[in-house]
C-alpha positions in Angstrom: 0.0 0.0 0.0 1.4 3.5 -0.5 2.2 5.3 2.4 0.0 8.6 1.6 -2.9 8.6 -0.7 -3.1 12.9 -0.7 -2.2 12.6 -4.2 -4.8 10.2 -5.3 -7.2 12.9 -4.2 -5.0 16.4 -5.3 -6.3 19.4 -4.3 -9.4 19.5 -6.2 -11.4 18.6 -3.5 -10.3 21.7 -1.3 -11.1 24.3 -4.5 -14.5 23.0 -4.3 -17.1 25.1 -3.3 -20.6 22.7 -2.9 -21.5 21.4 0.5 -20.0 18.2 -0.7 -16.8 19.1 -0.7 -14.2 16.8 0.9 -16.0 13.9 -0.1 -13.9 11.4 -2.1 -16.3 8.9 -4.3 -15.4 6.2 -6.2 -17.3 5.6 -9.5 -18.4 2.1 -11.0 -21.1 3.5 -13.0 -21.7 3.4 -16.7 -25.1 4.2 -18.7 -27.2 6.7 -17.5 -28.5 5.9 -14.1 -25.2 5.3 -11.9 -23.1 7.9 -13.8 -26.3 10.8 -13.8 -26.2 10.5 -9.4 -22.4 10.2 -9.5 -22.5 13.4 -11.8 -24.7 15.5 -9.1 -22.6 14.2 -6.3 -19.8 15.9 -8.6 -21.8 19.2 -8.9 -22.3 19.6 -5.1 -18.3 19.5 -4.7 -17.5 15.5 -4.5 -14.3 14.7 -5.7 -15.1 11.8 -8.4 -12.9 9.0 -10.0 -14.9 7.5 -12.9 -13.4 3.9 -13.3 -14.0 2.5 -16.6 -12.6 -0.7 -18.4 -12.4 -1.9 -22.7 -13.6 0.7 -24.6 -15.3 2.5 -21.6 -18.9 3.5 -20.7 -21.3 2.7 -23.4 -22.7 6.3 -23.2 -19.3 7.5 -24.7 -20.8 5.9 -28.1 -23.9 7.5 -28.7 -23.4 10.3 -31.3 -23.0 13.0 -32.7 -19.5 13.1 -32.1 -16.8 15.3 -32.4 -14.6 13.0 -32.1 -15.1 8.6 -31.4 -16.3 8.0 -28.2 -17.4 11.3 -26.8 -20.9 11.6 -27.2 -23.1 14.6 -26.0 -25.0 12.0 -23.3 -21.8 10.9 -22.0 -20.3 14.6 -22.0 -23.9 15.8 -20.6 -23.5 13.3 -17.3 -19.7 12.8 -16.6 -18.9 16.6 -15.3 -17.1 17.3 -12.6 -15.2 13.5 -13.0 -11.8 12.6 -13.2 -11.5 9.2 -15.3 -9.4 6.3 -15.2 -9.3 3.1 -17.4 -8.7 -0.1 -15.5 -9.3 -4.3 -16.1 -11.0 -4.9 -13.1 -10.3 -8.4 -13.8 -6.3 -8.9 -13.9 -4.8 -8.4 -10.5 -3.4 -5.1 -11.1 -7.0 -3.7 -11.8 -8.5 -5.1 -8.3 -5.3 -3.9 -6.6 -5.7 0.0 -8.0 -9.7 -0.2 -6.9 -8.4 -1.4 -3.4 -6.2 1.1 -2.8 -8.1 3.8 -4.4 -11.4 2.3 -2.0 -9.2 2.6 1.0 -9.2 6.4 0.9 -12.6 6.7 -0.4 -16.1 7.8 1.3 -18.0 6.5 -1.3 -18.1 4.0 -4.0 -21.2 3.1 -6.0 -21.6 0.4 -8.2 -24.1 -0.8 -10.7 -22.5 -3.6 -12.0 -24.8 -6.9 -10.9 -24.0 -8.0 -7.7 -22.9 -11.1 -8.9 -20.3 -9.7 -10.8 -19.1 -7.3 -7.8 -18.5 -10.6 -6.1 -16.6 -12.9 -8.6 -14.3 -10.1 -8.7 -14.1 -9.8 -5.0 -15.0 -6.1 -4.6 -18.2 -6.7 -3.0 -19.2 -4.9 0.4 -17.4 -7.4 2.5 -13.8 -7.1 0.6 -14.2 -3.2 0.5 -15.6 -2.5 3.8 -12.6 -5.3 5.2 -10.5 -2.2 3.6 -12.2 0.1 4.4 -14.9 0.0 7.2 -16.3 3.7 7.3 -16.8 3.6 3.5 -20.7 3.8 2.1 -21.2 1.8 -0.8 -24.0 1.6 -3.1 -24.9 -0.9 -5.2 -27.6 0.3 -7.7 -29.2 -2.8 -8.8 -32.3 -3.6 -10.9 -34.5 -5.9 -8.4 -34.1 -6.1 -4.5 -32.2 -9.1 -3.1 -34.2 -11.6 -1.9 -36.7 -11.6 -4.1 -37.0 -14.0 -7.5 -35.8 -11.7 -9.8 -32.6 -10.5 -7.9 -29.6 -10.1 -10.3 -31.1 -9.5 -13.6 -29.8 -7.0 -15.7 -32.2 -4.1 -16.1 -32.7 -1.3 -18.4 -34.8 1.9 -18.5 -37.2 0.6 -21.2 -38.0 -2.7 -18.8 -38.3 -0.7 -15.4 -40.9 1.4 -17.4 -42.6 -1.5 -18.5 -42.0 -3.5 -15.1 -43.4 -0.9 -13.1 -46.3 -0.8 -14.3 -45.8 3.3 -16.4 -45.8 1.9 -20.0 -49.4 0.0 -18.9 -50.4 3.6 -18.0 -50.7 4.5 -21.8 -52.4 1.1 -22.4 -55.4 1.9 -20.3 -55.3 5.4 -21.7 -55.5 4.7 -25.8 -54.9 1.4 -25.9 -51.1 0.3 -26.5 -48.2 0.3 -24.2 -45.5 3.2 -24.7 -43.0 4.6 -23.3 -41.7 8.1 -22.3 -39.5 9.4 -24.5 -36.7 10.0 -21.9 -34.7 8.0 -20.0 -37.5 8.5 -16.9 -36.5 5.5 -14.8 -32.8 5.5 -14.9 -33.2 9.8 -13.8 -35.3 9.3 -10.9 -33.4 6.1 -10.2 -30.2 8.4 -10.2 -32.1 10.7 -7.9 -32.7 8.0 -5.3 -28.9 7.1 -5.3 -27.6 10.2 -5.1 -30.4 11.3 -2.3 -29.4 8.1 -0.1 -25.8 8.7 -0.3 -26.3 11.4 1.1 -28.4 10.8 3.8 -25.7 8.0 4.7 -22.9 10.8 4.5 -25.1 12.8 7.5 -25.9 9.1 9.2 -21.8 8.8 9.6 -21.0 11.7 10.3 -23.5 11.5 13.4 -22.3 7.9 14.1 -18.8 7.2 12.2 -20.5 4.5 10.9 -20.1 3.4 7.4 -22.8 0.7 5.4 -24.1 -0.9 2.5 -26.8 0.8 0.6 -28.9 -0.9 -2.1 -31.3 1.2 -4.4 -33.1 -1.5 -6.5 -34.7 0.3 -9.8 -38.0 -2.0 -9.6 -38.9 -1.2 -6.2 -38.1 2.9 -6.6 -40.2 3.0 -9.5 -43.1 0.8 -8.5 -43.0 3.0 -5.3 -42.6 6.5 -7.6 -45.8 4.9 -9.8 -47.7 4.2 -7.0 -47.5 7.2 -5.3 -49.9 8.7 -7.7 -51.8 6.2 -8.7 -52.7 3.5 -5.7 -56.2 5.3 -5.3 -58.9 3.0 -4.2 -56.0 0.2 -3.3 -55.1 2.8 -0.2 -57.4 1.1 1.6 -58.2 -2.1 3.1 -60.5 -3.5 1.6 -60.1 -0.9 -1.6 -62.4 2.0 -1.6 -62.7 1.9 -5.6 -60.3 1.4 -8.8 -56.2 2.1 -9.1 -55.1 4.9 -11.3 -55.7 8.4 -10.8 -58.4 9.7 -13.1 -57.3 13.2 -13.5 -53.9 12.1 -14.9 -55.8 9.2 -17.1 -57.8 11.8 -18.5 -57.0 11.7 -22.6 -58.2 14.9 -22.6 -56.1 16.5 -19.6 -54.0 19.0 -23.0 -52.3 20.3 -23.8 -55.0 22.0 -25.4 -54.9 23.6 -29.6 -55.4 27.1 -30.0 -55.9 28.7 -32.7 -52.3 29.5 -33.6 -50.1 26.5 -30.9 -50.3 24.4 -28.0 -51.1 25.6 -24.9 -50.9 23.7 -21.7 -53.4 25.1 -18.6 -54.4 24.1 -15.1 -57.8 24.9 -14.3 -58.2 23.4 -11.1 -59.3 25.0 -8.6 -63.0 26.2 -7.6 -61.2 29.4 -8.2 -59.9 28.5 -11.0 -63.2 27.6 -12.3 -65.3 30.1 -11.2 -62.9 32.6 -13.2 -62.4 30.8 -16.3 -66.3 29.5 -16.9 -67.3 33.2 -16.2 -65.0 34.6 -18.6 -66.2 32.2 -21.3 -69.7 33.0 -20.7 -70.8 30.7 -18.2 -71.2 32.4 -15.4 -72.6 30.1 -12.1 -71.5 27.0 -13.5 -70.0 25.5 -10.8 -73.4 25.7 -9.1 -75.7 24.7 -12.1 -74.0 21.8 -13.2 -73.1 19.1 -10.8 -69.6 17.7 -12.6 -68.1 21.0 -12.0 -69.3 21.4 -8.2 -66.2 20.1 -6.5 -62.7 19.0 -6.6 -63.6 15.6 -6.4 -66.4 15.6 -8.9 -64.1 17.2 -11.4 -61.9 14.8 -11.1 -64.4 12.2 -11.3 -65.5 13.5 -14.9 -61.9 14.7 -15.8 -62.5 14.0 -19.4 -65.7 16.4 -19.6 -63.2 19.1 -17.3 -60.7 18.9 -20.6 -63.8 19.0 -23.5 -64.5 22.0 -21.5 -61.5 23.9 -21.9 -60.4 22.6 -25.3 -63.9 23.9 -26.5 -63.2 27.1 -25.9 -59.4 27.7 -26.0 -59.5 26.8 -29.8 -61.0 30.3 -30.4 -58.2 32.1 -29.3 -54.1 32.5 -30.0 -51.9 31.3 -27.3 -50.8 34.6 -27.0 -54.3 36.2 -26.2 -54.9 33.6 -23.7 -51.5 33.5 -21.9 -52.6 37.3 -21.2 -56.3 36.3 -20.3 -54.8 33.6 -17.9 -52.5 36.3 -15.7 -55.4 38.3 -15.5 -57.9 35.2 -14.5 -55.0 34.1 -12.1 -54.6 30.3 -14.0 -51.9 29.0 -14.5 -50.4 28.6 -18.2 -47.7 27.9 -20.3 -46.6 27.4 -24.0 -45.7 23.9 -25.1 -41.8 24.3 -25.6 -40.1 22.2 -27.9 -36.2 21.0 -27.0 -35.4 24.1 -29.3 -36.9 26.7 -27.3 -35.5 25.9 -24.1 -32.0 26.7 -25.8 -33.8 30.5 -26.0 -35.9 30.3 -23.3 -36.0 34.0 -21.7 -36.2 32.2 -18.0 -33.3 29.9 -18.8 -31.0 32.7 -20.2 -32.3 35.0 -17.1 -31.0 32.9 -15.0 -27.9 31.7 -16.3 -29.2 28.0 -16.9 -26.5 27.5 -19.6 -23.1 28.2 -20.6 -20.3 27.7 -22.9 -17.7 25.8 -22.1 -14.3 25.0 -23.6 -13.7 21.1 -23.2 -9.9 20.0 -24.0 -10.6 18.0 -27.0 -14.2 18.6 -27.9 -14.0 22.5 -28.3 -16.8 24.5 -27.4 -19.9 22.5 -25.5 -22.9 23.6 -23.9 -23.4 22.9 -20.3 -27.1 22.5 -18.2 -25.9 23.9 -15.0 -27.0 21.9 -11.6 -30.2 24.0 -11.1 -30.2 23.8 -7.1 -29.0 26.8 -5.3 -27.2 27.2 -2.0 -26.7 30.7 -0.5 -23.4 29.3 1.6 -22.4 26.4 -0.4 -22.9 27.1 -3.8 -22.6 23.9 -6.5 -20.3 24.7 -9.5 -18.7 23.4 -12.5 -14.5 22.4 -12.0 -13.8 19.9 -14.7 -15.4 18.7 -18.4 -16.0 14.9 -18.7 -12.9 13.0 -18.9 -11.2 11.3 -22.3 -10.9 7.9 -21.7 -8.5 6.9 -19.4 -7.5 10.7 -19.0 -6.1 10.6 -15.6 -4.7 7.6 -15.5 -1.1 9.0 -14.5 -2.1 11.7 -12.2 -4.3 9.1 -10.1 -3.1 5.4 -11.0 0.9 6.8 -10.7 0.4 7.3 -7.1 -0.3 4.1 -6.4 2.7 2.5 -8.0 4.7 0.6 -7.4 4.1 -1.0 -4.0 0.3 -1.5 -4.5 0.5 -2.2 -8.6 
């Protein structure tokens, strides 16, 4: 082992200026999920090692490119990283993760279990190393259950939890969301509980194992929303929220766009139905009366509105709406956020010089912390990038 690991972790960690600064966290992530938590642990000041192996994480591979294997997805969620390339497999590899783990606070995995295990960098070799450490192992199913150990991707935890059925009930076929929902929240979870175990050992001084299964986050995440009747014991009526199953819910066409409006309230209601005419409806028709009869006929609620915004631009309505108090916005396309005045108002994006790539454009974290602001120090790493500065360290006594 080498006598001082300070220069496995250089000073980037003390130029920091999120409240995660300090913390060391050793990356096994590739895809979307692992690498999307590991990236906001980054953002709030984490000092990140990104260990990769062959030709790297798969995300690296989706294009355009500039140049091969430095795709926008994998240059979108590997800021704020410092990469290595290592074969976890040959005795070397294991050896560098050791010794890299020793030092760590974190490491997070989503490599299967199994595989964690055959190459004996499980929980109980890296905690033997290193007992204080948290380590996560992102996993697809819980252990314990019959489907422990499977791989898992976003399009199956949509299907698995139960979202991609949502659309089935609605028009009849199975889809699914046209963004990577599952492995985003997912990341969310991951990120959220390391955390939480960070504040847990710094009460204690305790380290543990932390498992975020995608199946069971979703399923929970679906459920939330639509458990309904099953609440109760017996049920007390049918799953799904209505309001959300509504194929009428909008956004709604007006004359000139797309517009997309919450009328929701009785205040809401009482406003809108008297502008268009219908003064007293809430009190003359029945379906309208209450919360919980609108939501019972949400589909008449979104006849309603797309009756009557169809006679007007978006642009007259959006002004009717701030005067009538209701809540409204365009439909943006991924094209108008790039000019989106909010966005731009508040410095959402900027232009950043990456080493090889040239010029990129950056989503900043969109959290903001009055003492410990998050911020951007480094552009994702080339492949095997820091090799020297981190794996040089650890040579030759550990190597």
């Amino acid at each position: 082992m080498p006598e001082s690991f300070d220069d496995v972790w250089p000073p980037e960690s003390k130029v920091a200026t999120g409240p995660l600064r300090g913390v060391r966290v050793l990356d096994l992530t590739t895809v979307i999920m692992g690498p999307s938590a590991t990236m906001m642990l980054g953002d709030l000041g984490a000092d990140v090692i990104k260990v990769e192996n062959g030709t790297g994480d798969t995300m690296r591979w989706i294009g355009p490119f500039r140049h091969d294997g430095m795709g926008p997805m994998y240059l979108e969620g590997n800021r704020n990283k410092r990469g290595v390339l290592l074969d976890l497999k040959t005795p070397e590899g294991k050896a560098a993760i050791l010794a890299l783990a020793a030092k760590a606070d974190v490491l997070v995995s989503n490599v299967r279990p199994q595989g964690m295990a055959r190459l004996g960098l499980d929980y109980a070799a890296i905690s033997a190393t290193n007992p204080k450490i948290i380590y996560c192992a992102a996993v697809g199913y819980g252990s314990g259950g019959p489907e422990a150990g499977k791989a898992v991707y976003d399009d199956l935890m949509q299907a698995a939890s139960g979202l991609a059925g949502l659309f089935k009930t609605m028009d009849g076929a199975p889809r699914y969301t046209p963004l990577n929902l599952c492995d985003r929240i997912v990341g969310l979870y991951v990120a959220n509980s390391i955390t939480a175990a960070l504040y847990h050992r710094a009460q204690t001084g305790e380290g543990q194992f932390i498992e975020v299964p995608m199946f069971e986050t979703m399923a929970q995440f679906v459920l939330a929303d639509h458990m309904c009747g099953a609440a109760f014991v017996p049920p007390e009526g049918e799953m799904r929220y209505k309001r959300l199953m509504s194929r009428t819910r909008g956004p709604f066409a007006t004359l000139d766009g797309d517009l997309a409006v919450v009328v929701y309230s009785n205040k809401h209601w009482e406003a809108f139905s008297s502008f268009v005419g219908e003064p007293g409806l809430l009190s003359r028709d029945p379906r309208f009366a209450s919360q919980e009869s609108r939501t019972r006929y949400a589909e008449d609620m979104g006849r309603f509105i797309s009756e009557h915004l169809s006679k007007r631009t978006s642009d007259d309505w959006l002004k009717i709406f701030v005067e009538l108090d209701i809540p409204a916005c365009k439909v943006n396309s991924m094209e108008d956020l790039l000019t989106n005045e909010h966005l731009n108002a508040v410095d959402f994006f900027s232009t950043e010089t990456h080493p090889t790539e040239g010029e990129i454009l950056i989503p900043r974290f969109p959290v903001t912390f009055s003492k410990s602001p998050a911020d951007l120090r480094r552009l994702a790493p080339n492949l095997g990038e820091h090799n020297d500065e981190i794996l040089g360290s650890l040579a030759p006594k550990t190597l």
